[in-house]
C-alpha positions as CSV (number, residue, x, y, z in Angstrom):
1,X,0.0,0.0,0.0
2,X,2.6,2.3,0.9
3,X,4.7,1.8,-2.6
4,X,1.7,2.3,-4.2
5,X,0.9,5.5,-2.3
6,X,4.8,6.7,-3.3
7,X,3.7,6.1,-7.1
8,X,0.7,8.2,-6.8
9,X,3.0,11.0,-4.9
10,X,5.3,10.8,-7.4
11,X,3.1,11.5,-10.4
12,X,1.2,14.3,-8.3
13,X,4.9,15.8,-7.7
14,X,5.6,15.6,-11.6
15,X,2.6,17.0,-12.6
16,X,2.5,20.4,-9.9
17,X,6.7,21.3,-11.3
18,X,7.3,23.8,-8.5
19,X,4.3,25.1,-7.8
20,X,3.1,25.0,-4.1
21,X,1.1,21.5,-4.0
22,X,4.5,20.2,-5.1
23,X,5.8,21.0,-1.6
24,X,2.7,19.6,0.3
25,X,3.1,15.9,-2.0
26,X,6.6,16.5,-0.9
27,X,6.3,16.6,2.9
28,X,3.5,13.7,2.5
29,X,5.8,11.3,0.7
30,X,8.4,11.9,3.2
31,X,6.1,11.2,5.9
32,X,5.9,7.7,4.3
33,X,9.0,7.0,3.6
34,X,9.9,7.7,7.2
35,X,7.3,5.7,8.7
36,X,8.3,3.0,6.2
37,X,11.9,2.9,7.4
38,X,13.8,4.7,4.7
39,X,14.2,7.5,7.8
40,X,17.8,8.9,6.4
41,X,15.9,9.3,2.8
42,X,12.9,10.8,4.1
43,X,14.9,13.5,6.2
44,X,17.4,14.1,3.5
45,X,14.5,14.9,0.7
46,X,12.9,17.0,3.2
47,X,15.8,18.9,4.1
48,X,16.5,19.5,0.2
49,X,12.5,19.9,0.3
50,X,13.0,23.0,2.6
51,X,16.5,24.1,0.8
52,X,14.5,24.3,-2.5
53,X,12.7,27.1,-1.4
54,X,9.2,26.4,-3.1
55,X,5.6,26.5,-1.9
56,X,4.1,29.3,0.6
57,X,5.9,30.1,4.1
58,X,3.3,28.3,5.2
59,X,4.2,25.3,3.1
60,X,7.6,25.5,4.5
61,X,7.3,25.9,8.0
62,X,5.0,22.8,7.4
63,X,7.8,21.1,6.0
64,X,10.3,22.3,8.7
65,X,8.1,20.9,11.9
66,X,8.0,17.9,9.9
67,X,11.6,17.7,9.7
68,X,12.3,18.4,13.3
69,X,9.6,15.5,14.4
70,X,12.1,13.3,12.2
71,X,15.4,14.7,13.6
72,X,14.0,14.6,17.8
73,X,12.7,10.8,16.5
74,X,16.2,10.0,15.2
75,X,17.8,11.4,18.2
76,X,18.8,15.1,17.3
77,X,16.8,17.1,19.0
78,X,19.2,19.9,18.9
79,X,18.8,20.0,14.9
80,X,14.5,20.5,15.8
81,X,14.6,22.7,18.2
82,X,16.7,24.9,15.3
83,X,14.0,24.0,13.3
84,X,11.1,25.2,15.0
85,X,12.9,28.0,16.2
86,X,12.7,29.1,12.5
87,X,9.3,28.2,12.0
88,X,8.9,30.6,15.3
89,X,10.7,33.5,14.1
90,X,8.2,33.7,10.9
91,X,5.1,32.7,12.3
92,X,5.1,33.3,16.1
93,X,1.3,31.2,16.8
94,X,2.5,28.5,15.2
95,X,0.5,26.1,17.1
96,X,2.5,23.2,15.8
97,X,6.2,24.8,16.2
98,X,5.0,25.9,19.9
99,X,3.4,22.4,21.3
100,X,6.8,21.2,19.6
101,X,8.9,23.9,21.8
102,X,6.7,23.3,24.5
103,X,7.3,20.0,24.8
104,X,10.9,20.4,24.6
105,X,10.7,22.7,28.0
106,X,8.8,19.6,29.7
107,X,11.9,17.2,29.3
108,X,14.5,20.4,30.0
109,X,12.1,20.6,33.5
110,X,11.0,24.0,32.5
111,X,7.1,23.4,32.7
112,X,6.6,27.6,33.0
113,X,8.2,28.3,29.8
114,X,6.1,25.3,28.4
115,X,3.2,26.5,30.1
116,X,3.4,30.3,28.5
117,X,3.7,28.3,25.1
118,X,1.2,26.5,25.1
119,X,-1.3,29.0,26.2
120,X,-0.3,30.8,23.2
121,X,-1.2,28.0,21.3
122,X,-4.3,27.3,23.2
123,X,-5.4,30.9,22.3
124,X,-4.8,30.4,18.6
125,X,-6.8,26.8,18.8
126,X,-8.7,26.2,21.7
127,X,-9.3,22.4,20.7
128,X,-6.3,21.4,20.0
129,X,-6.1,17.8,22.0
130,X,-2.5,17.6,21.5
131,X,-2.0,21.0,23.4
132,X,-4.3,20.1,26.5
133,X,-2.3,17.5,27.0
134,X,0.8,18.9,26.8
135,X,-0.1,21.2,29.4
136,X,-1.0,18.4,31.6
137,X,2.8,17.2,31.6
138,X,3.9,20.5,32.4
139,X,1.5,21.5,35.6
140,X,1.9,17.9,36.4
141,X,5.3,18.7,36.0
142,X,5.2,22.0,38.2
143,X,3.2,19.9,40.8
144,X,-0.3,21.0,40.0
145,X,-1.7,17.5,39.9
146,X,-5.2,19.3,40.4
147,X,-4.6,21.4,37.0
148,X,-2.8,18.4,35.3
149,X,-6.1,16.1,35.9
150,X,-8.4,19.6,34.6
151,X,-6.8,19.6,31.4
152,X,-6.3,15.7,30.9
153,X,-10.0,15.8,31.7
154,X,-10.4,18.8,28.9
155,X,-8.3,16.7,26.4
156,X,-10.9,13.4,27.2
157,X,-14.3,15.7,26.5
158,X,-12.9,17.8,23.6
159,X,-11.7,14.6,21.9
160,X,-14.8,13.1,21.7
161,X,-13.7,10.4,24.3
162,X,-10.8,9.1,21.8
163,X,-9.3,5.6,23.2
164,X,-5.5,7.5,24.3
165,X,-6.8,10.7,25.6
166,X,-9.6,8.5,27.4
167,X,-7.1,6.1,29.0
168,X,-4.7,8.9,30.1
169,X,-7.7,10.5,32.0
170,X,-8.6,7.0,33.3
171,X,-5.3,6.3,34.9
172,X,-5.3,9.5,37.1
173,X,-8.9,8.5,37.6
174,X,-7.7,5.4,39.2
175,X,-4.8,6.6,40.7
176,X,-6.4,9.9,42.8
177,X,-9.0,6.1,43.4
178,X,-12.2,7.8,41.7
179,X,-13.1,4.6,40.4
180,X,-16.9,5.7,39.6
181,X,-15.5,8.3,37.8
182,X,-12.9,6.6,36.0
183,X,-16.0,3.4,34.9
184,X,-18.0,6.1,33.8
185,X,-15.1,7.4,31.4
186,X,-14.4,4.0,30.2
């Protein structure tokens, strides 16, 4: 499925030359190549990708948060934090580029910087799951297990009760030993 999926990105790349779309196909088929294995191709074609210069800013910051995913995956997260500090410096609400720095603060133990970031992105989309959970880690984090289980809860309801945002709400459930509420979640 995945070779066949390359094909069809290839042709679509062929066809769009160096207009815009070209840059989305681009990021897509690296997507698959990494998650097929071929991680040192994927990264290298996005890199040259982001060197080319075509498609929107947006298109391109796009393409730089999903190069720093592949570089903190592969073990240089030095190389994405460069990354999204680009992205940052052109488009300071990216949501993406500030869950990304965000979560980087979490592992330095710097939950108040992470906090202040995700706000930000919080503000620019209220619903983002991946955000509300984020800031979980961090005030759990700070030692706010009260505003950790708030916005694991917040995560659970505004994701429709979707089976990893669920469980992670379940566990504190069952850990704080509110087994009704926890059932009831389930």
């Amino acid at each position: 499925a995945s070779q066949a999926a390359m094909d069809e990105l290839d042709t679509m790349i062929a066809a769009a030359g160096d207009g815009p779309t070209a840059t989305v196909f681009g990021i897509l088929r690296a997507g698959i190549l990494f998650d097929s294995g071929a991680r040192e191709a994927a990264i290298t074609d996005l890199q040259a990708l982001i060197d080319a210069g075509g498609g929107t800013q947006s298109d391109l910051n796009d393409a730089r948060i999903a190069l720093a995913r592949m570089l903190s995956a592969e073990g240089n997260p030095v190389g994405g934090r460069r990354l999204v500090g680009e992205v940052l410096e052109t488009d300071p609400a990216n949501v993406e580029a500030l869950k990304l720095e965000a979560g980087g603060f979490i592992d330095e133990d710097r939950p108040d910087a992470a906090i202040s970031r995700l706000r930000t992105a919080l503000e620019e989309a209220p619903d983002d799951v991946g955000a509300m959970t984020l800031m979980a880690r961090a005030h759990e984090r700070n030692g706010s297990r009260d505003l950790m289980r708030d916005f694991l809860a917040l995560a659970y309801e505004t994701s429709g009760s979707a089976p990893e945002e669920t469980l992670r709400y379940v566990r504190v459930l069952v850990s704080e030993e509110r087994y009704l509420s926890a059932e009831e979640a389930l």
